[in-house]
C-alpha positions in Angstrom: 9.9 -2.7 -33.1 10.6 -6.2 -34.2 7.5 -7.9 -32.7 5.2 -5.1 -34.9 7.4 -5.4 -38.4 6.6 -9.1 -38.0 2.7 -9.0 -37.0 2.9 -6.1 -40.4 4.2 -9.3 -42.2 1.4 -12.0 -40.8 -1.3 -9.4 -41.6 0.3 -8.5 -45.3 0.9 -12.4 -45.9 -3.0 -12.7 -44.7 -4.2 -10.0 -47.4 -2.0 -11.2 -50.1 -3.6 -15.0 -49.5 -7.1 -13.7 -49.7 -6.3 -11.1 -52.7 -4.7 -14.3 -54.9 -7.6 -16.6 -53.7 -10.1 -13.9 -55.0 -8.7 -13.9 -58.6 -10.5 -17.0 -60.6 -7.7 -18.7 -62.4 -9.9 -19.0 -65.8 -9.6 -15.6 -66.3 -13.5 -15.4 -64.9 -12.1 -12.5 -62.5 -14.2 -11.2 -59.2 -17.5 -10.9 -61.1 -18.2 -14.7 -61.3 -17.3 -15.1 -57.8 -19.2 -12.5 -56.6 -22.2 -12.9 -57.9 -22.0 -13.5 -61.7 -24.3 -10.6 -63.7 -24.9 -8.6 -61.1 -21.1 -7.4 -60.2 -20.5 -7.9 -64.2 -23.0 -4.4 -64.4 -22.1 -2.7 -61.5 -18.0 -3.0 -61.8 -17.5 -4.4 -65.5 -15.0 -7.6 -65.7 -11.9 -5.7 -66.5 -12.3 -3.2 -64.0 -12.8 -5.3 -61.0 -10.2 -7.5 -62.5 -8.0 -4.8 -62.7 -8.1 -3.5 -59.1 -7.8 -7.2 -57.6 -4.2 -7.5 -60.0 -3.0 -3.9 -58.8 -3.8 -4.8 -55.3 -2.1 -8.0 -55.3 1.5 -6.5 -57.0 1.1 -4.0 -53.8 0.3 -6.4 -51.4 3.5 -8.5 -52.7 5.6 -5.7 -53.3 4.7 -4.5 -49.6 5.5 -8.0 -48.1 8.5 -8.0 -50.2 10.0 -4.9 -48.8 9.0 -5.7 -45.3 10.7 -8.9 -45.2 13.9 -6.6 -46.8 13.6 -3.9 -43.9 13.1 -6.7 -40.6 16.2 -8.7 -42.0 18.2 -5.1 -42.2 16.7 -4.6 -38.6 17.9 -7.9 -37.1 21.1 -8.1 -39.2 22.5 -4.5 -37.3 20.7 -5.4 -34.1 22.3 -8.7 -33.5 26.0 -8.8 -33.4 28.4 -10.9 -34.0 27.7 -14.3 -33.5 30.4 -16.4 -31.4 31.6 -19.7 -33.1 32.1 -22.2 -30.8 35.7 -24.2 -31.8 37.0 -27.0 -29.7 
């Protein structure tokens, strides 16, 4: 269960990386990387802007609970951990 929470994690941390790199910093949005005019008419600059912000809160609100859940996991599936005294 442990080895498919962390590949969930790699591919979420994957997503989230392309959703941010997506996003033009200058506020230009998806339609000047994709094409300039011709996204601009088909999606309008808000709207694909839009989707591209709610996807990335999900994506990091995903990872963010993910990473909550694994540590829960390993936290009550590991013990107690020996300290070694001499």
């Amino acid at each position: 269960m442990l080895t498919i929470m962390t590949v969930l994690i790699a591919l979420v941390c994957v997503l989230l990386m392309g959703a941010v790199l997506i996003q033009n910093p200058k506020g230009g949005g998806i339609d000047s990387t994709f094409g300039g005019t011709a996204s601009n008419q088909m999606f309008g600059a808000a709207k694909s802007s839009d989707l591209i912000e709610k996807i990335t809160w999900g994506l990091a609100i995903t990872l963010f609970v993910l990473c909550i859940i694994t540590s829960l996991m390993v936290g009550s599936s590991g013990g107690e951990v020996e300290i070694l005294t001499q």
